[in-house]
C-alpha positions, 0 to 999 in steps of 0.5 A: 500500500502506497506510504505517505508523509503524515503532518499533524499541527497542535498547539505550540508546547503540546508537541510531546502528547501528541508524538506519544500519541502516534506512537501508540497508535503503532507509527514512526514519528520522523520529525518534530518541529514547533507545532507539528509532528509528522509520521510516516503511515499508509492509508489507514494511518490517515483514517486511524490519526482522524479517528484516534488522536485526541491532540492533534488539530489535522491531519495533512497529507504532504504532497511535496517540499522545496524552497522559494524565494519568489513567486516563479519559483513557487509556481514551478515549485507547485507545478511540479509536484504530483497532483495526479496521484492525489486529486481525480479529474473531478476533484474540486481543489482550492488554497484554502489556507497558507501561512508565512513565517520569516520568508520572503514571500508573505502575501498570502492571497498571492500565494494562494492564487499562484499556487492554484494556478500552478496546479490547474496548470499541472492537471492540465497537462496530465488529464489532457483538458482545458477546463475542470467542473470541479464538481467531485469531493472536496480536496482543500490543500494547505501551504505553509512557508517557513524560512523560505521553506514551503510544505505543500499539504492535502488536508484529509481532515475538514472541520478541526479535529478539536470539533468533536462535535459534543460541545454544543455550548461554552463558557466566555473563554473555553479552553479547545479540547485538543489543548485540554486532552494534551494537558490531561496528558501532561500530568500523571492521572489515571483513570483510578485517580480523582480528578476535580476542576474547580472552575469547570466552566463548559466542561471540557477537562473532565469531558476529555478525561471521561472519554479517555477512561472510557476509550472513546475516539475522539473521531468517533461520531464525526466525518472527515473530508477524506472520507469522500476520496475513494481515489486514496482511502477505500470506504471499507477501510473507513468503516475497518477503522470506526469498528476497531474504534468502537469495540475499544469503548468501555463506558461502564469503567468507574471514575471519579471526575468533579466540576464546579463552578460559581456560575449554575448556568456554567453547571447546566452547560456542563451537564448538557455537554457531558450528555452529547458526548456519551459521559454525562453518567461519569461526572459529578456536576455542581455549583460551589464556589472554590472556597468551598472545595475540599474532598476527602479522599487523598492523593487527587488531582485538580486541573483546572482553567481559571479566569484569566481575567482578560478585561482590565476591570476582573483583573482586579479579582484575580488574587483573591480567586487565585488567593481562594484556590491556593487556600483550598489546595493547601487543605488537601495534603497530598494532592497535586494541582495543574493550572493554565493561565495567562495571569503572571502572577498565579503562583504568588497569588496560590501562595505557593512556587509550582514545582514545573511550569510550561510555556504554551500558546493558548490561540495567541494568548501566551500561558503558562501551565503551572505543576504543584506535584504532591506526593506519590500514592503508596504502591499497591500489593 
């Protein structure tokens, strides 16, 4: 079966999730660059990383790589790539993005136009007519220049895989569900640990780690755009992968997941979300202010979002919120905590210096995840 070079974007710092991902899927990770990490896989490793990585943002298909450093170059670039082998003759095909970073060629309106010129130009040739309808399956390519650098990719995904379809309504600011898959994999939990979010807002944390315990794909109640290419990936191998996904599910699996929030709203969205994705039964929901958070179980976990306070009148409120959640967590002894935020000055305001922190860019707001590390449990006979 014919082998591809698979490129991944997630967010910048969550690369190390992500590669341990497609390891665990059973690929070969063979480069890892800022917000990107790319594989070698056949066909199935195309239908399996849409199903399956709960990271990453798509999943690309590169076509081709060279250098360019004027439009003619990128022209002849594009051009000479083989578009035959990815796009049939009724392939509707389009630019539908291109970023540009510390190169020469930065209008991307130019590098779209230019770039889907060049490649009408190499179909031309190769299908022997003038003029494509353009009235098949979708086969949106993506061009991405860095230093003078230009990947070309096929994006085999569509909607972000970060839409996993059960997040029907959010908070002021969610966190995207990628992003708090990633930081759940950043910490040790496991699904026999408790796992409480003080400020749960929509839901997110604790959705994604109930569907982590459970072993339900990310993808698994969504489409893809290349399900329609039946060129590339044959459809029986779509429906192989969904029902190797499917059998790996296992909702009856105990868990202790807690969210609060001060807002009741926030609880009702929380609720609903948590029902959409199939997990409503493995979390506990509640309105309680974090003040009032205590448990008493020992050795869990909070991973929690808190206000940023982006607007200048709530940044007034963010010590004593911090202040409130640093009181709580001192209570509980041997519990860790995890903390994303944008607010510098988090851990004087918890009160406490974070054993780790992790610069990561949440959209272009730059954070940091904060790691307060308790002690390990005792091992068990």
């Amino acid at each position: 079966m014919k082998l591809f070079t698979i490129s991944c974007p997630c967010h910048f710092g969550l690369e190390a999730p992500l590669k341990r991902e497609i390891y665990d899927l059973g690929y070969e990770v063979t480069e890892v660059t800022d917000g990107r990490v790319t594989f070698t896989g056949d066909a199935e490793a195309i239908c399996r990383a849409n199903i399956n990585l709960r990271t990453a943002e798509r999943v690309l298909i590169e076509v081709g790589r060279f250098r360019a450093t004027t439009f003619e170059e990128l022209f002849q670039g594009i051009k000479s790539l083989d578009w035959e082998n990815y796009i049939p003759v009724d392939g509707k095909f389009w630019v539908t993005k291109a970023t540009s970073v510390k190169s020469k060629l930065f209008s991307l309106t130019d590098i779209q136009s230019i770039a889907k010129k060049a490649m009408v130009e190499r179909m031309k040739s190769h299908y022997d007519i003038q003029w494509f309808d353009e009235d098949g399956s979708d086969y949106p390519v993506r061009i991405f220049l860095m230093n003078d650098n230009v990947i070309v990719t096929l994006d085999s995904t569509g909607t972000p895989l970060h839409k996993r379809g059960y997040r029907t309504y959010t908070s002021k600011a969610p966190l995207s569900e990628t992003m708090a898959a990633a930081l759940i994999q950043l910490t040790p939990w496991h699904p026999d640990r408790i796992l409480v979010d003080p400020f749960c807002g929509s839901g997110t944390f604790l959705i994604e780690a109930a569907l982590m315990a459970a072993h339900i794909a990310p993808g698994l109640n969504r489409e893809f755009t290349s399900m329609d290419w039946n060129n590339l990936i044959p459809q029986k191998l779509w429906r192989e992968c969904f029902d190797e996904a499917r059998a790996e599910v296992d909702t009856s699996v105990e868990c202790d997941l807690q969210g609060y929030d001060i807002d009741p709203e926030m609880v009702k969205i929380a609720r609903l979300n948590a029902k959409q994705a199939g997990v409503d039964h493995m979390i506990h929901f509640q309105q309680r202010d974090v003040a009032d958070l205590s448990h008493p179980k020992k050795y869990g976990f909070i991973l929690t979002n808190p206000p940023y306070g982006e607007r200048l009148e709530d940044k007034r409120d963010l010590p004593a919120i911090y202040g409130k959640l640093g009181a709580a967590f001192k209570k509980l002894e041997t519990w860790s905590m995890f903390v994303i935020t944008s607010y510098e000055d988090a851990p004087k305001a918890i009160g406490k210096k974070a054993d780790k922190n992790r610069k990561i860019y949440n959209g272009m707001i730059k954070t940091r995840f904060y790691q307060f590390l308790g002690p390990k449990p005792p091992k068990k006979d």
